[in-house]
N, CA, C and O atoms as a CHARMM CRD file, in Angstrom:
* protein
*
  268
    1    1 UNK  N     69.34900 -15.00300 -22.11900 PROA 1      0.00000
    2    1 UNK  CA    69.83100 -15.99700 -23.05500 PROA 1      0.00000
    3    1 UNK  C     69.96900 -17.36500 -22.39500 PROA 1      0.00000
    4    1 UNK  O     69.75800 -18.41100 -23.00800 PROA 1      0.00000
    5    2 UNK  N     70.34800 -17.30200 -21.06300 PROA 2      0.00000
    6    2 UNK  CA    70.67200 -18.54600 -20.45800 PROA 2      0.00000
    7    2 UNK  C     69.24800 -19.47600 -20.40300 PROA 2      0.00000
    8    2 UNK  O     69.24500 -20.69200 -20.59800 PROA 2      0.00000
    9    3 UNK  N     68.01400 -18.64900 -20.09400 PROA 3      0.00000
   10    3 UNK  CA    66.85800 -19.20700 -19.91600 PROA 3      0.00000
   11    3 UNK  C     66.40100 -19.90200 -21.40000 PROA 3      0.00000
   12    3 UNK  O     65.85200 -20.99400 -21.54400 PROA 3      0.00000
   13    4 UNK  N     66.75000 -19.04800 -22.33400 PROA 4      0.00000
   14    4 UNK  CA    66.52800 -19.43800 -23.73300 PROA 4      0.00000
   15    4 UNK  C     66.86500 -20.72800 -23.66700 PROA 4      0.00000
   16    4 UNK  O     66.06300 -21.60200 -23.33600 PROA 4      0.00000
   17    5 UNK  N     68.06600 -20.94000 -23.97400 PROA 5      0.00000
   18    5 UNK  CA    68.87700 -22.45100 -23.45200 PROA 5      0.00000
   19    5 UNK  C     68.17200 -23.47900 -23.12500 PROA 5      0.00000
   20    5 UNK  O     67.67700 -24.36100 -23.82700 PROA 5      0.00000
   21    6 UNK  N     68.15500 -23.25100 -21.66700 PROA 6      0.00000
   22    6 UNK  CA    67.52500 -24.14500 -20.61600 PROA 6      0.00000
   23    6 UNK  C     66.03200 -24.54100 -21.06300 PROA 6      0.00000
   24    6 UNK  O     65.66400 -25.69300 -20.83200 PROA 6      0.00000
   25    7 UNK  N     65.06400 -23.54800 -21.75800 PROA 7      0.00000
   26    7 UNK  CA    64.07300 -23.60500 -22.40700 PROA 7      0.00000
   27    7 UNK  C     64.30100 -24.90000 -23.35400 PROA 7      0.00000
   28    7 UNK  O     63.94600 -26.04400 -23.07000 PROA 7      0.00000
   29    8 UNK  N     64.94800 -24.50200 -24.50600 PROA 8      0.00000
   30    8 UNK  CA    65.28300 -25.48400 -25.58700 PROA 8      0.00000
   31    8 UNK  C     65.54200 -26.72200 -25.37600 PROA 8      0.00000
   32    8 UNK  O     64.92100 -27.64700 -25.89800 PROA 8      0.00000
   33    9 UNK  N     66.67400 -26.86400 -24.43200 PROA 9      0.00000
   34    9 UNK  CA    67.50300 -28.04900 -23.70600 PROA 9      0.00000
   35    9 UNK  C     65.95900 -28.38600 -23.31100 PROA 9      0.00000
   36    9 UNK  O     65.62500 -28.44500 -24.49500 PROA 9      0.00000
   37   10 UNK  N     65.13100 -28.57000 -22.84100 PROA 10     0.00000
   38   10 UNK  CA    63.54300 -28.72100 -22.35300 PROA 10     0.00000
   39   10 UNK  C     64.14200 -29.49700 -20.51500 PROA 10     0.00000
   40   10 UNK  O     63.82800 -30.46200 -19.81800 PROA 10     0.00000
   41   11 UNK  N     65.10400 -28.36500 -20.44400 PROA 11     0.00000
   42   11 UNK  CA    65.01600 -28.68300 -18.39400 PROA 11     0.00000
   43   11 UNK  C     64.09300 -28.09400 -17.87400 PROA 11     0.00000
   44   11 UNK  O     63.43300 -28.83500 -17.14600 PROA 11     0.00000
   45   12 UNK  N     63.57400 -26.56900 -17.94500 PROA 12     0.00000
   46   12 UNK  CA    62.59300 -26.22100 -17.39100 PROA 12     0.00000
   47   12 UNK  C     61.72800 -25.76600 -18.16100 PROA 12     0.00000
   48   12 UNK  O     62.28200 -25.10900 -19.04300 PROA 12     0.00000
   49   13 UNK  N     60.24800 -25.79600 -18.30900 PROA 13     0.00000
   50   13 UNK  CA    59.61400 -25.10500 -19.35800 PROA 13     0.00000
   51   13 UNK  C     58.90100 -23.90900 -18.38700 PROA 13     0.00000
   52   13 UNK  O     58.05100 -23.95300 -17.49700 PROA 13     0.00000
   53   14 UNK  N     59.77600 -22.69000 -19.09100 PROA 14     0.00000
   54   14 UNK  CA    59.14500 -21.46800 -18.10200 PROA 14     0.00000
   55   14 UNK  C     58.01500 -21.04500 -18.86800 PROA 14     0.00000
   56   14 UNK  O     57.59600 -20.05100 -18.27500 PROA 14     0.00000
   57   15 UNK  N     57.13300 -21.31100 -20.09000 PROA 15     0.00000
   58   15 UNK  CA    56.25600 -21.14800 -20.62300 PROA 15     0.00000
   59   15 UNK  C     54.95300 -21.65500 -19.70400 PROA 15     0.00000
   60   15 UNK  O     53.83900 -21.13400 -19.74000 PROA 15     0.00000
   61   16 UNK  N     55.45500 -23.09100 -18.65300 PROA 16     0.00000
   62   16 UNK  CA    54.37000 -23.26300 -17.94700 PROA 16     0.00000
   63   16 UNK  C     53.41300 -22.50800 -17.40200 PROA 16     0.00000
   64   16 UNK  O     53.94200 -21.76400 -16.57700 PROA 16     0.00000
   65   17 UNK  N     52.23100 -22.33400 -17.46700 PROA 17     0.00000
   66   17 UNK  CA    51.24200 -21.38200 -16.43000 PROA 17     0.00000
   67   17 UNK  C     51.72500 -21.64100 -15.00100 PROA 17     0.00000
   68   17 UNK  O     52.21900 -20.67200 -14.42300 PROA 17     0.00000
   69   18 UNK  N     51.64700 -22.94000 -14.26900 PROA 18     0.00000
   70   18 UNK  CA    51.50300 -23.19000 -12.83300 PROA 18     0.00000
   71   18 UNK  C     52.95700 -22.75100 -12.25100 PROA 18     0.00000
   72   18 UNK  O     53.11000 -22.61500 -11.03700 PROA 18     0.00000
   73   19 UNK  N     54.43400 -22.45200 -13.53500 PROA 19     0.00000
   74   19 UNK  CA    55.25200 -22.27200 -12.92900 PROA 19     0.00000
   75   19 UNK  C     55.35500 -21.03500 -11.91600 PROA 19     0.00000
   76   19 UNK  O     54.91900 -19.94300 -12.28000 PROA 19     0.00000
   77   20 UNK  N     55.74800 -21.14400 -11.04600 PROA 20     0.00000
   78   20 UNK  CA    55.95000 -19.70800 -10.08100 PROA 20     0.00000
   79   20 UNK  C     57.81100 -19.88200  -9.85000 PROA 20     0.00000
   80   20 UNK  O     58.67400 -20.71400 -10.12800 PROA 20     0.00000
   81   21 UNK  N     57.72300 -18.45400  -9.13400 PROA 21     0.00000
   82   21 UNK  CA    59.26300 -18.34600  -8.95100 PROA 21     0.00000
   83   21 UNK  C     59.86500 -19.60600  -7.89600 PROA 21     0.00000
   84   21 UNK  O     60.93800 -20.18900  -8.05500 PROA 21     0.00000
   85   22 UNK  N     58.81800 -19.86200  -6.72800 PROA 22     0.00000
   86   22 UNK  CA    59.15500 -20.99100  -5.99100 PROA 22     0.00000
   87   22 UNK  C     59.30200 -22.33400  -6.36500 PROA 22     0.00000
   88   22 UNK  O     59.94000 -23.22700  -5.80700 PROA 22     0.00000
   89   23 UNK  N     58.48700 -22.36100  -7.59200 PROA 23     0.00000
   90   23 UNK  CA    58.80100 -24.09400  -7.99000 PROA 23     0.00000
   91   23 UNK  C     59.95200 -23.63400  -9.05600 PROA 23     0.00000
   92   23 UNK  O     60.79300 -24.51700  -8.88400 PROA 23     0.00000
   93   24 UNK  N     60.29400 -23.06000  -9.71500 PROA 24     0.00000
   94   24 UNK  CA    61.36200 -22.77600 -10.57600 PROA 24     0.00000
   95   24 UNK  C     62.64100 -22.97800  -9.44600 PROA 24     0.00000
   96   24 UNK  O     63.37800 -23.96100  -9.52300 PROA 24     0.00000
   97   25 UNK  N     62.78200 -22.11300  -8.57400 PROA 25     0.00000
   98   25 UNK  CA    64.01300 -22.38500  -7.46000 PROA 25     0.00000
   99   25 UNK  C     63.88000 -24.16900  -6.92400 PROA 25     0.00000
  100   25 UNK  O     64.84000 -24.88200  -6.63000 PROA 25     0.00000
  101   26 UNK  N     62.72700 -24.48900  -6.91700 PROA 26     0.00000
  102   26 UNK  CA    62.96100 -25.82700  -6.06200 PROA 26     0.00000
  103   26 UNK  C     63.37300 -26.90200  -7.12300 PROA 26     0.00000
  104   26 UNK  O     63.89300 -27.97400  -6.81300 PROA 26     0.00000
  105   27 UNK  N     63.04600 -26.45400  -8.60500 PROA 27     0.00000
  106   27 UNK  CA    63.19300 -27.46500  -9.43200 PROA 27     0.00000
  107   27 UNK  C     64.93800 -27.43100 -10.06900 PROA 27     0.00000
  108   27 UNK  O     65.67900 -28.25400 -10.60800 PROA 27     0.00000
  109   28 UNK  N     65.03900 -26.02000  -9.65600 PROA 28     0.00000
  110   28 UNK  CA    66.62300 -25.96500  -9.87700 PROA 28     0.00000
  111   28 UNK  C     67.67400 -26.64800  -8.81500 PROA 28     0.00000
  112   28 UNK  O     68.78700 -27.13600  -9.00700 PROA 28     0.00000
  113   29 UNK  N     67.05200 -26.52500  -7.86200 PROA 29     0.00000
  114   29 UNK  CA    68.49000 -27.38600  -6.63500 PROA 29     0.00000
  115   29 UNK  C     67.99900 -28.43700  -6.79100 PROA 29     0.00000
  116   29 UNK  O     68.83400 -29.22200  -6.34000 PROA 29     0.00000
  117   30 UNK  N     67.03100 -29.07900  -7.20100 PROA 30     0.00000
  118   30 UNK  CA    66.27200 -30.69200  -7.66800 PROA 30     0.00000
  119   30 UNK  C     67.63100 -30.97500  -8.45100 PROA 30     0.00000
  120   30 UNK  O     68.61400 -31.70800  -8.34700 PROA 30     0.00000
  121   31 UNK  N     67.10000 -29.90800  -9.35500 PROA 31     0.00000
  122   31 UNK  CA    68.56700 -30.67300 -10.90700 PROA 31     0.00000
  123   31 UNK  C     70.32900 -30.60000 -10.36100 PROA 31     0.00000
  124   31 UNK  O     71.10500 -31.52000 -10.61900 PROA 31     0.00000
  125   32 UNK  N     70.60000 -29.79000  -9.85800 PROA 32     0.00000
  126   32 UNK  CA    71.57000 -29.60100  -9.49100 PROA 32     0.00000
  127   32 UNK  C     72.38500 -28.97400 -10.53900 PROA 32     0.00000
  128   32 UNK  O     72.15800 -29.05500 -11.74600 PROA 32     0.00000
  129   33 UNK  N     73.53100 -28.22600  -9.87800 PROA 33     0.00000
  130   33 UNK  CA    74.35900 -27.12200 -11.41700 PROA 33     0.00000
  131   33 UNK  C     74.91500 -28.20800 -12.25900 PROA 33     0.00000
  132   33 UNK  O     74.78800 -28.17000 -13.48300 PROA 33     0.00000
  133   34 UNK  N     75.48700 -29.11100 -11.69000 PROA 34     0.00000
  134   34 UNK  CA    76.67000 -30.12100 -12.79000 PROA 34     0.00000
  135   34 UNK  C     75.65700 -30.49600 -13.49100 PROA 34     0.00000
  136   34 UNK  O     75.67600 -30.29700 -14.70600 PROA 34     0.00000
  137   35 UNK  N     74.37900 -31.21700 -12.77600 PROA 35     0.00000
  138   35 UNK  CA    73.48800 -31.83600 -13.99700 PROA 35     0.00000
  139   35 UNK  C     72.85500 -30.58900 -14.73300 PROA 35     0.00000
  140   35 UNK  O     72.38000 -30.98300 -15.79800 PROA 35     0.00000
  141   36 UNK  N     72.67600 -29.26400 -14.56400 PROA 36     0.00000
  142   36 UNK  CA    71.73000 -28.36300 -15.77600 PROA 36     0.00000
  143   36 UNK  C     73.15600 -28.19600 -16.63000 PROA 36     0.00000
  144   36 UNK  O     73.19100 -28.04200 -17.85100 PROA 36     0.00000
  145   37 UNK  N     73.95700 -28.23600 -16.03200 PROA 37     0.00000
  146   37 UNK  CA    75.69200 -27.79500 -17.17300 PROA 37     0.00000
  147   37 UNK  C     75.17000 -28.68900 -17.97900 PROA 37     0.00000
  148   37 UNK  O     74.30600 -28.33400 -18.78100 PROA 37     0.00000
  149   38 UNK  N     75.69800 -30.30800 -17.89900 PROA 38     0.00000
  150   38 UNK  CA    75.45700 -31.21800 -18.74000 PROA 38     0.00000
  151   38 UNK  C     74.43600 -31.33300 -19.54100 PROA 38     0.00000
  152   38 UNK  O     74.70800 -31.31400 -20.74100 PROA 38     0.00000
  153   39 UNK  N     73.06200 -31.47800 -19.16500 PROA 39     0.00000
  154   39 UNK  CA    71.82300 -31.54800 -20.10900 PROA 39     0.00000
  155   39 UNK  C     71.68200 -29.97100 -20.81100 PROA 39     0.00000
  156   39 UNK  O     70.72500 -29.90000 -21.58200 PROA 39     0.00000
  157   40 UNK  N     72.31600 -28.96500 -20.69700 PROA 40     0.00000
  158   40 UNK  CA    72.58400 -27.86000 -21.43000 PROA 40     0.00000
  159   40 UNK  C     72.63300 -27.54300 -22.73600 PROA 40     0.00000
  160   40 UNK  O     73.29700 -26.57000 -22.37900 PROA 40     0.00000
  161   41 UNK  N     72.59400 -27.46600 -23.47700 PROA 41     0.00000
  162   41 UNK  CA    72.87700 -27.19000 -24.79400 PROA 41     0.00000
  163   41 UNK  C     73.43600 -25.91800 -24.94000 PROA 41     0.00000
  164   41 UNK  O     72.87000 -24.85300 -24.69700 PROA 41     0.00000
  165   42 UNK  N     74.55700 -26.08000 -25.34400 PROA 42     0.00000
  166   42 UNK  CA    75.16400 -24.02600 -25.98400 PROA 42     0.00000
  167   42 UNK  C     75.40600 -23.14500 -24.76600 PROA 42     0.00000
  168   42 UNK  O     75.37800 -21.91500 -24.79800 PROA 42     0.00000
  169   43 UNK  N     75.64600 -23.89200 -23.68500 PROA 43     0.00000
  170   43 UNK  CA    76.70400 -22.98700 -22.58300 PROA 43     0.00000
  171   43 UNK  C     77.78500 -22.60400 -22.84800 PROA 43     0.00000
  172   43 UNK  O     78.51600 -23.39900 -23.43800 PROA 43     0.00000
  173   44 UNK  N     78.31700 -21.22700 -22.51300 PROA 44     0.00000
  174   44 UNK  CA    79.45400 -21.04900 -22.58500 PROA 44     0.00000
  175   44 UNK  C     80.14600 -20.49500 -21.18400 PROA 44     0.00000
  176   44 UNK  O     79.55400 -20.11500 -20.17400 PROA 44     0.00000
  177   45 UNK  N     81.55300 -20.56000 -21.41700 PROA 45     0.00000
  178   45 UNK  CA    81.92400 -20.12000 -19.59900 PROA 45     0.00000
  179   45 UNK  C     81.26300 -19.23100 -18.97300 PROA 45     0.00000
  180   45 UNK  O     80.96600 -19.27500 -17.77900 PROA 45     0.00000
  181   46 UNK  N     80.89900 -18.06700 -20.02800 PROA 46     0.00000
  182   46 UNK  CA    80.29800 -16.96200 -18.88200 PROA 46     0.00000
  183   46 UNK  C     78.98600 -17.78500 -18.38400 PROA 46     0.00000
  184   46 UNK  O     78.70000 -18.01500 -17.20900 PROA 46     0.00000
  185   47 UNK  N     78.29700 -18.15300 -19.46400 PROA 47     0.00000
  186   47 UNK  CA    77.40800 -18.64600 -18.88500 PROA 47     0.00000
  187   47 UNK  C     77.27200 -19.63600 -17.48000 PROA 47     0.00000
  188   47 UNK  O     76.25400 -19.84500 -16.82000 PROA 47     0.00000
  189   48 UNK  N     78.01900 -19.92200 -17.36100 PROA 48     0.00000
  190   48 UNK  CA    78.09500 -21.46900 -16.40600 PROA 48     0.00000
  191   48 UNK  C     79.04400 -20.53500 -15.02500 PROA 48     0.00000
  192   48 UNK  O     79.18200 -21.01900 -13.90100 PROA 48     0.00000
  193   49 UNK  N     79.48400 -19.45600 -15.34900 PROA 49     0.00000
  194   49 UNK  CA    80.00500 -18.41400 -14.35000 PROA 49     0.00000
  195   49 UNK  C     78.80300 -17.97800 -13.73900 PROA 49     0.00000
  196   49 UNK  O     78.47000 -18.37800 -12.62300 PROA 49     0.00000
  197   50 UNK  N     78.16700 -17.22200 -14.37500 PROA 50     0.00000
  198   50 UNK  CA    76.65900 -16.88700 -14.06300 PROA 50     0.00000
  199   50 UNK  C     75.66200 -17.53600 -13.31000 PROA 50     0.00000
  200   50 UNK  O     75.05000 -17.08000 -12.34400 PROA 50     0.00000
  201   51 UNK  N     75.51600 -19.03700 -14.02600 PROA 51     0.00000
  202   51 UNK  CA    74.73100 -20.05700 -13.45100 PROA 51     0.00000
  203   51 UNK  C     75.20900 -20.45000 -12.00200 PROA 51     0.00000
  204   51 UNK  O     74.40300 -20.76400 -11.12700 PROA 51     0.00000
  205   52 UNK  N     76.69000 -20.41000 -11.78800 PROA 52     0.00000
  206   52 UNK  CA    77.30600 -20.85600 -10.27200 PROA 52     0.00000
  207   52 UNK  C     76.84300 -19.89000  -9.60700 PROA 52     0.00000
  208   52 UNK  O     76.20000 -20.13200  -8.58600 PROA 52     0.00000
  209   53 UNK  N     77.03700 -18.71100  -9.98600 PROA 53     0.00000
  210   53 UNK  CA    76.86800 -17.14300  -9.08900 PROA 53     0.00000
  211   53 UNK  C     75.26700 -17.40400  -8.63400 PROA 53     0.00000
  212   53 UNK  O     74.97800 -17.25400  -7.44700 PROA 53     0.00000
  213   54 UNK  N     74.32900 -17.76100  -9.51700 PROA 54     0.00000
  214   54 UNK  CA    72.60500 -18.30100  -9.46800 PROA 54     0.00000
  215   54 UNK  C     72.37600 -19.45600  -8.54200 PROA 54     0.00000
  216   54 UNK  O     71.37300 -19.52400  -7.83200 PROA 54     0.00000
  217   55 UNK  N     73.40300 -20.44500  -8.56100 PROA 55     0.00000
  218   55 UNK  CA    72.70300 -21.32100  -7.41500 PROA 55     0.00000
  219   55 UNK  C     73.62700 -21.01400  -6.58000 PROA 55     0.00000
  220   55 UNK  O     73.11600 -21.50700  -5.57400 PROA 55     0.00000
  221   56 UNK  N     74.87500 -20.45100  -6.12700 PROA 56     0.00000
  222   56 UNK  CA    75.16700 -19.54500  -4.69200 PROA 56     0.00000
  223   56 UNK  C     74.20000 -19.35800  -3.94400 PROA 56     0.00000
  224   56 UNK  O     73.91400 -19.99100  -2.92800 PROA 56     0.00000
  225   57 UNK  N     73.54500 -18.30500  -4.51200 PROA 57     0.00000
  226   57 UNK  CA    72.09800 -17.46600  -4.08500 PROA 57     0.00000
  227   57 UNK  C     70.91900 -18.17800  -3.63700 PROA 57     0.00000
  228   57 UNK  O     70.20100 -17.78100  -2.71900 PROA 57     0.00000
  229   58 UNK  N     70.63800 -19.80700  -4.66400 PROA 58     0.00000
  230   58 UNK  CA    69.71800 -20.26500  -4.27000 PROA 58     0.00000
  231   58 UNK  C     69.41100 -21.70200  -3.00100 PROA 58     0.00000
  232   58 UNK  O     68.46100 -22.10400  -2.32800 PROA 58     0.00000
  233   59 UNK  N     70.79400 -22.06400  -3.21700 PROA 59     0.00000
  234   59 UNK  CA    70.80500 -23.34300  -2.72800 PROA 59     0.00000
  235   59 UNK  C     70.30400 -23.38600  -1.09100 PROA 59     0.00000
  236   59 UNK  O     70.33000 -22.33800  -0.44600 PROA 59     0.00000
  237   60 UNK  N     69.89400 -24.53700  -0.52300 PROA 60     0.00000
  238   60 UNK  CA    69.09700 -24.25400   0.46900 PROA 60     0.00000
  239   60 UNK  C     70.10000 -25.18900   1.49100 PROA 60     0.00000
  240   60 UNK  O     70.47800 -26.33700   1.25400 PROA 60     0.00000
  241   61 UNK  N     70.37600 -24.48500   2.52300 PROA 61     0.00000
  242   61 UNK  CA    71.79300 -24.98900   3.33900 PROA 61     0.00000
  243   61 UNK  C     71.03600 -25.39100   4.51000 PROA 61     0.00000
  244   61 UNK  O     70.16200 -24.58800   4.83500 PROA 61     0.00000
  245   62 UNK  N     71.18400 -26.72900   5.43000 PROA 62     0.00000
  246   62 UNK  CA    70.63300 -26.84300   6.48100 PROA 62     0.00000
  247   62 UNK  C     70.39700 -26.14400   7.92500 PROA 62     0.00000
  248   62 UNK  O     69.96000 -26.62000   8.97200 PROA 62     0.00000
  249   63 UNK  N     70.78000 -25.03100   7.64400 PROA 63     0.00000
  250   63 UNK  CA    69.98100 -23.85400   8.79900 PROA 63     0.00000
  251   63 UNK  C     68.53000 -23.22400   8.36400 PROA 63     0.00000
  252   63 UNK  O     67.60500 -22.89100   9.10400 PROA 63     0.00000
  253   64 UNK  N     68.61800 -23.16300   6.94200 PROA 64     0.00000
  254   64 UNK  CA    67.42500 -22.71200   6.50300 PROA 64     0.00000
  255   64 UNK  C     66.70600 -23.55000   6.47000 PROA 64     0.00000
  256   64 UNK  O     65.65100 -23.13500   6.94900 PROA 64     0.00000
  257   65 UNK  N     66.57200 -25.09200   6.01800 PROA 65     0.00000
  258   65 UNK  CA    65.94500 -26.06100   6.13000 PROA 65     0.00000
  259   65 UNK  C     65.27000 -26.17600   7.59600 PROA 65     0.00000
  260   65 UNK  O     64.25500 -26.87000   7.65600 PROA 65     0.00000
  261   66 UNK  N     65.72900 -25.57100   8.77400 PROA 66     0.00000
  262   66 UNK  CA    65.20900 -25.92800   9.86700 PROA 66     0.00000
  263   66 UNK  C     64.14500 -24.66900  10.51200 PROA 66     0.00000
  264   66 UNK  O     63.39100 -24.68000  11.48500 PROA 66     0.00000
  265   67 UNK  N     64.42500 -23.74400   9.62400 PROA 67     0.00000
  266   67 UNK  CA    63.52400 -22.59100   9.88400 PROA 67     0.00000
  267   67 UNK  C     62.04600 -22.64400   9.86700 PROA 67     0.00000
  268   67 UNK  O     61.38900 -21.62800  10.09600 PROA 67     0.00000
């Protein structure tokens, strides 16, 4: 449902062909969580619980950057 959203809101279009899982992750720490909250449409807490728990996982911290 959250992707539904984000679909609509037109932040990411996962309908793209060229999208892959790697440009989807890079285009998400691009946007950042406060800005996909905001340009959001029809979040609700769980949702935005969820979404924090999602960029936990993804965000890219400067040890990995040096790998």
């Amino acid at each position: 449902m959250i992707s539904k959203k984000l679909q609509e809101s037109e932040i990411i279009n996962f309908y793209e062909k060229e999208l892959t899982i790697h440009k989807a992750i890079d285009m998400f720490n691009e946007i950042g969580m406060e800005n996909l909250v905001e340009r959001t449409k029809g979040l609700d807490e769980f949702d935005i619980y969820i979404l924090d728990y999602f960029f936990d996982g993804i965000k890219i911290t400067n040890a990995q950057q040096r790998i």
